[in-house]
C-alpha positions in Angstrom: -19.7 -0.9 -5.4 -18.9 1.5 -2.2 -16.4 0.5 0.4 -18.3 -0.7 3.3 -15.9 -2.1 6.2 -12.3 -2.0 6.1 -10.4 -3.0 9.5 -7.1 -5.0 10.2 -7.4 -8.8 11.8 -5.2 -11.1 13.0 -3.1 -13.4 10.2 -4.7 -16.3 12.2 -7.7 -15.7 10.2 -6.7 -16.1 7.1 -6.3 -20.1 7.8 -10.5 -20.5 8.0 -11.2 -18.3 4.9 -11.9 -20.2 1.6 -10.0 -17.9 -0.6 -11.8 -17.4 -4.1 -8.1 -16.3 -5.3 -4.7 -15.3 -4.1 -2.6 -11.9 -6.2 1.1 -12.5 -5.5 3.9 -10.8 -7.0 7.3 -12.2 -7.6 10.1 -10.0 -7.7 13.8 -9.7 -6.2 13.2 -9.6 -2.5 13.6 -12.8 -0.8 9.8 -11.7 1.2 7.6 -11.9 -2.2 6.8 -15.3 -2.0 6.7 -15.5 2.4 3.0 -15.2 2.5 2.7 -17.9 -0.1 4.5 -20.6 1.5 3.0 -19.5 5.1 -0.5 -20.8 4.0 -2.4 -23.8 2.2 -3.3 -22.8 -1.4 -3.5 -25.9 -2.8 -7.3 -25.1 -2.4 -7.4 -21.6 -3.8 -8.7 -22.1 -7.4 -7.2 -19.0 -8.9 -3.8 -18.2 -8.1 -2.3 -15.8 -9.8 1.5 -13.9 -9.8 2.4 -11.0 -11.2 5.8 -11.0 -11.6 8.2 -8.3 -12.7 8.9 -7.7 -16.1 12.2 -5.8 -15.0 15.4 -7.0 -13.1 14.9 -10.6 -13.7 17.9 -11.8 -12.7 18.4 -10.0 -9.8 18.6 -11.4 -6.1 15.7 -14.0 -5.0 13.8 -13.5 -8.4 14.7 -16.7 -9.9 14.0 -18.7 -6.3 10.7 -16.4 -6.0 9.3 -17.7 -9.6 10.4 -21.1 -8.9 8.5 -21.7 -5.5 5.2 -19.9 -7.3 5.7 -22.3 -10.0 5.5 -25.6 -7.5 2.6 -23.5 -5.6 1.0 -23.7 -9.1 0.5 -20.3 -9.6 -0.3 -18.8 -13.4 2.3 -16.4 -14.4 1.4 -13.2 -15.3 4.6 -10.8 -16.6 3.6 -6.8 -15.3 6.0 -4.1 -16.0 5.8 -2.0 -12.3 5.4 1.2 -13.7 2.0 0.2 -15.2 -1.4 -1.7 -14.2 -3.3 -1.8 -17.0 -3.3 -5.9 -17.2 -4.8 -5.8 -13.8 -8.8 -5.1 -14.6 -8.3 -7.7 -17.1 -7.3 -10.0 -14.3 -9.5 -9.2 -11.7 -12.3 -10.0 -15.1 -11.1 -13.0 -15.0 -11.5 -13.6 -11.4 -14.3 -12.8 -11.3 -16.2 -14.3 -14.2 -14.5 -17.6 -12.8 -16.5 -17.3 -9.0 -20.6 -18.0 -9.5 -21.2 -16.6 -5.5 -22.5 -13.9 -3.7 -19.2 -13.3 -1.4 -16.3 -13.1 -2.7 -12.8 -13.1 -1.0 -9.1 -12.3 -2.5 -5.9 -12.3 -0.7 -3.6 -10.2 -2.0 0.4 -10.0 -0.9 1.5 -6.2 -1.4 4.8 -7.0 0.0 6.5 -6.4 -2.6 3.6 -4.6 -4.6 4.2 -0.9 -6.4 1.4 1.4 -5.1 0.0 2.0 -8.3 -1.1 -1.6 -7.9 -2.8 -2.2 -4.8 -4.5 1.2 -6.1 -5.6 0.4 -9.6 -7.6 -3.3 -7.3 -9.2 -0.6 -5.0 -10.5 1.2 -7.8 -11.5 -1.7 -9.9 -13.9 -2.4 -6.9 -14.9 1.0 -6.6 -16.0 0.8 -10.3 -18.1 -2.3 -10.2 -21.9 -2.2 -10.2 -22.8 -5.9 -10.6 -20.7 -7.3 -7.8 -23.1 -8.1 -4.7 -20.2 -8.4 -1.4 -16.4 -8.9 -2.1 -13.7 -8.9 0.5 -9.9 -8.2 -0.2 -7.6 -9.1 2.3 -4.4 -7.1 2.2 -1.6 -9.0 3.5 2.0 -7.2 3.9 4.9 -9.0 5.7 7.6 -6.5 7.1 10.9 -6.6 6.2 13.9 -7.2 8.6 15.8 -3.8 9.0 18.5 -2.6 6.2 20.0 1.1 6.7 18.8 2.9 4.0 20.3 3.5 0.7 21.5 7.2 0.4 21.5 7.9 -3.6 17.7 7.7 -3.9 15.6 10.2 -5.4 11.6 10.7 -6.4 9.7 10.1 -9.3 6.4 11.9 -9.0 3.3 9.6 -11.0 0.9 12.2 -10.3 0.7 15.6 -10.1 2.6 17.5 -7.2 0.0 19.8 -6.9 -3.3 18.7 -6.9 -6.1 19.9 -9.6 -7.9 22.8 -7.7 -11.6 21.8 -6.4 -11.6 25.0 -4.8 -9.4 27.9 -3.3 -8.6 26.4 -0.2 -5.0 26.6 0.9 -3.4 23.2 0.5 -3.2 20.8 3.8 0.0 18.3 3.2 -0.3 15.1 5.3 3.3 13.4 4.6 4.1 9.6 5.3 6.9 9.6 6.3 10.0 6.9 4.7 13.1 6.4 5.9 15.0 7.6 2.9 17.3 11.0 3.2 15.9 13.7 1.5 12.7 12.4 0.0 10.2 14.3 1.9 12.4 17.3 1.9 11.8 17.2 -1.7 8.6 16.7 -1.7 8.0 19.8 0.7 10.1 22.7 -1.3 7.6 22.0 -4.1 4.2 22.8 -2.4 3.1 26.0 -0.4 1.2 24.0 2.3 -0.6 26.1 4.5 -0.1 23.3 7.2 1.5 19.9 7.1 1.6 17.2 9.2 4.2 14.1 9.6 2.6 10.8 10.0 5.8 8.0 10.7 5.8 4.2 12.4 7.1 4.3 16.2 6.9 1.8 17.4 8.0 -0.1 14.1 9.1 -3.9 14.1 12.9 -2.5 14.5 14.2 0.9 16.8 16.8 1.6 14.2 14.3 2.1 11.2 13.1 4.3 13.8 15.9 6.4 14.3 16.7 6.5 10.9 13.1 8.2 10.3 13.6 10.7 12.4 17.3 11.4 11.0 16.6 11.6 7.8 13.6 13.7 7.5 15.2 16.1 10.1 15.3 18.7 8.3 11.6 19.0 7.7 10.4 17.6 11.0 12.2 20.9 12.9 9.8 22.9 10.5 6.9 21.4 11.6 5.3 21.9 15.4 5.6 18.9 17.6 1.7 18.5 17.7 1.7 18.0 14.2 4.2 15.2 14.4 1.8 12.1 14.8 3.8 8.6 15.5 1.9 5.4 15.1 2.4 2.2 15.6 2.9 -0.4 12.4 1.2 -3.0 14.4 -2.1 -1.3 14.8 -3.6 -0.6 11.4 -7.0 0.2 12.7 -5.7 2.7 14.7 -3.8 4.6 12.0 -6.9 4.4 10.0 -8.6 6.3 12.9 -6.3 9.2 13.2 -6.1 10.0 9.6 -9.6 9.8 8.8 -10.1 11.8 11.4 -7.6 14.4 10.7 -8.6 14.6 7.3 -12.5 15.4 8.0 -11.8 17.7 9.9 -8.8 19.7 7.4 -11.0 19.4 4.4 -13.7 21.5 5.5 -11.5 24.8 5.2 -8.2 22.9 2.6 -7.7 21.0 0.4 -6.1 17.8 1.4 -2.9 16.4 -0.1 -1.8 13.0 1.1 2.0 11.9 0.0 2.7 8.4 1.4 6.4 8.1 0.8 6.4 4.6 3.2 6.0 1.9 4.9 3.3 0.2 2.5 0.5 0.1 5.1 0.0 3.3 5.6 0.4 3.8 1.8 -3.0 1.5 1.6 -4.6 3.6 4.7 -4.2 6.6 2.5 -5.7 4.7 -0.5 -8.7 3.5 1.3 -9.3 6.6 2.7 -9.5 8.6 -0.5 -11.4 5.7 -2.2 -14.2 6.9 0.5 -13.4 11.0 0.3 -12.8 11.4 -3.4 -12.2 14.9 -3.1 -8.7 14.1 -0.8 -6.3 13.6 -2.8 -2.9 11.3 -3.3 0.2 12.5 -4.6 1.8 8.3 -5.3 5.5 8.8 -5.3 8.1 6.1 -5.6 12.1 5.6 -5.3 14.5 6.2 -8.2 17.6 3.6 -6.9 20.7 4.6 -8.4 22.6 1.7 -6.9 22.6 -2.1 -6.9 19.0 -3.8 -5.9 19.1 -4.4 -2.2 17.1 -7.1 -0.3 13.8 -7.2 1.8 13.5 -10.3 3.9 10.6 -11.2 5.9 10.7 -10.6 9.4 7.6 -13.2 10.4 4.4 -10.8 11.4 1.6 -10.4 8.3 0.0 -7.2 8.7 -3.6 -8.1 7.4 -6.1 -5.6 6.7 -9.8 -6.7 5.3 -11.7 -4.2 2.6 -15.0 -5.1 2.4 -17.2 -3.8 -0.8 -20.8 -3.9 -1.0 -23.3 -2.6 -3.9 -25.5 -1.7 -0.6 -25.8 2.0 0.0 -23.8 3.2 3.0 -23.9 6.5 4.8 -20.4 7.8 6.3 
């Protein structure tokens, strides 16, 4: 299948679709299960949670499984460091739905990248599939200060496998973590990088914590190159980095690191699923303190992916 349409829509929305299926995840912060009790899905015929096979006991994870478990959800345990149960699922799905269209909401709230990234390329994979839509859903957290003893763990390679000799252009997402990006930075001769990062965001102080905390590798980057966005406006992010990208690859090689928020983790996803040879470095947060809480704020962020097996020109 090739990826056809993807643009964000209003949560409204998702109240008319007849879902085919709903992909939740139950885990320790109190928003994994907000999208779930938001919406109706007593009429969703496949509803299915993946739900941590680490920290069990921690925070909301109990309350999470319970509410899934009167939503009547099948349980399906997923370590987070590995996807490999989710083709099998999405089989299953799949097998289960005798239509043309398909649609699958899926809550990445609280969903590890490699996730939401191993459904994209599931799709991506198909041949036999006529026209499914996913419908990303990702509710935003109320604002915590960030937790200072973090560090990376890199699941792909730092540097990406040579297509070519062009110099290396970096495109960083920028988190609100101390230090991450700084990291990430001292380990690659970029010939350029730019700084994507969410202003407006749903709170100022994540904001300001941003721009704190990656300080010391914003003041080595030109102002021009520093590109805020708003969370809000998915489509629009979408625009400037696809743009941006077509236009570095035709003298670099592109390297996208999306060290946060989740949406523009999924914008970078997308974006590579159409321009295989940009490339993702997927890097995630080694906590070496107690398991702090994300609760909802109220918005869902909703962004559709449609997939066709019709041939489209980009």
């Amino acid at each position: 299948m090739e990826l056809e349409n993807a643009c964000q829509t209003s949560s409204d929305q998702l109240k008319g679709v007849n879902f085919d299926a709903f992909i939740a995840v139950s885990g320790y912060e109190s928003r994994s299960s907000f999208l779930a009790t938001q919406i109706n899905t007593s009429a969703i015929p496949k509803k299915i949670v993946l739900a941590f096979a680490e920290k069990k006991e921690l925070l909301y994870r109990e309350l999470n499984d319970k509410k899934y478990k009167e939503l009547g959800f099948t349980f399906v345990e997923a370590p987070s460091h590995n996807p490999q149960q989710l083709p099998e699922i999405m089989d299953d799905i799949i097998e289960d739905i005798s239509k043309d269209d398909v649609n699958i909401l899926i809550d990445y709230s609280s969903m590890p990248k490699i996730w939401y990234s191993e459904i994209l390329n599931y799709f991506n994979s198909q041949e036999d599939l006529s026209n499914v839509n996913l419908w990303f859903s990702y509710s935003p957290s109320s604002f915590i200060k960030s937790i200072s003893s973090i560090s990376n763990k890199y699941h792909d390679p730092i540097k990406p496998t040579a297509l070519s000799n062009k110099p290396i252009a970096l495109i960083l997402g920028l988190g609100y973590e101390k230090g991450r990006t700084e990291d990430i930075s001292k380990q690659l001769n970029a010939q350029v990088t730019y700084a994507f990062y969410a202003n407006p965001s749903v709170d100022n102080r994540y904001v300001n914590e941003v721009l704190s905390n990656n300080e010391s590798v914003l003041k080595k980057i030109s102002n021009e190159k520093i590109i805020p966005y708003t969370i809000f406006d998915l489509n629009s992010v979408s625009e400037t980095l696809t743009q941006l990208c077509i236009n570095l690859r035709m003298d670099h090689q592109v390297l996208l690191v999306p060290v946060g928020p989740k949406p523009f983790t999924l914008m970078c996803f997308i974006l590579a699923s159409r321009y295989p040879d940009i490339k993702i470095c997927r890097v995630s947060t080694i906590i070496n303190s107690a398991a702090t809480d994300h609760a909802a704020h109220g918005e869902l962020l909703v962004y559709k992916v449609e997939f066709t097996t019709e041939e489209t020109d980009y």
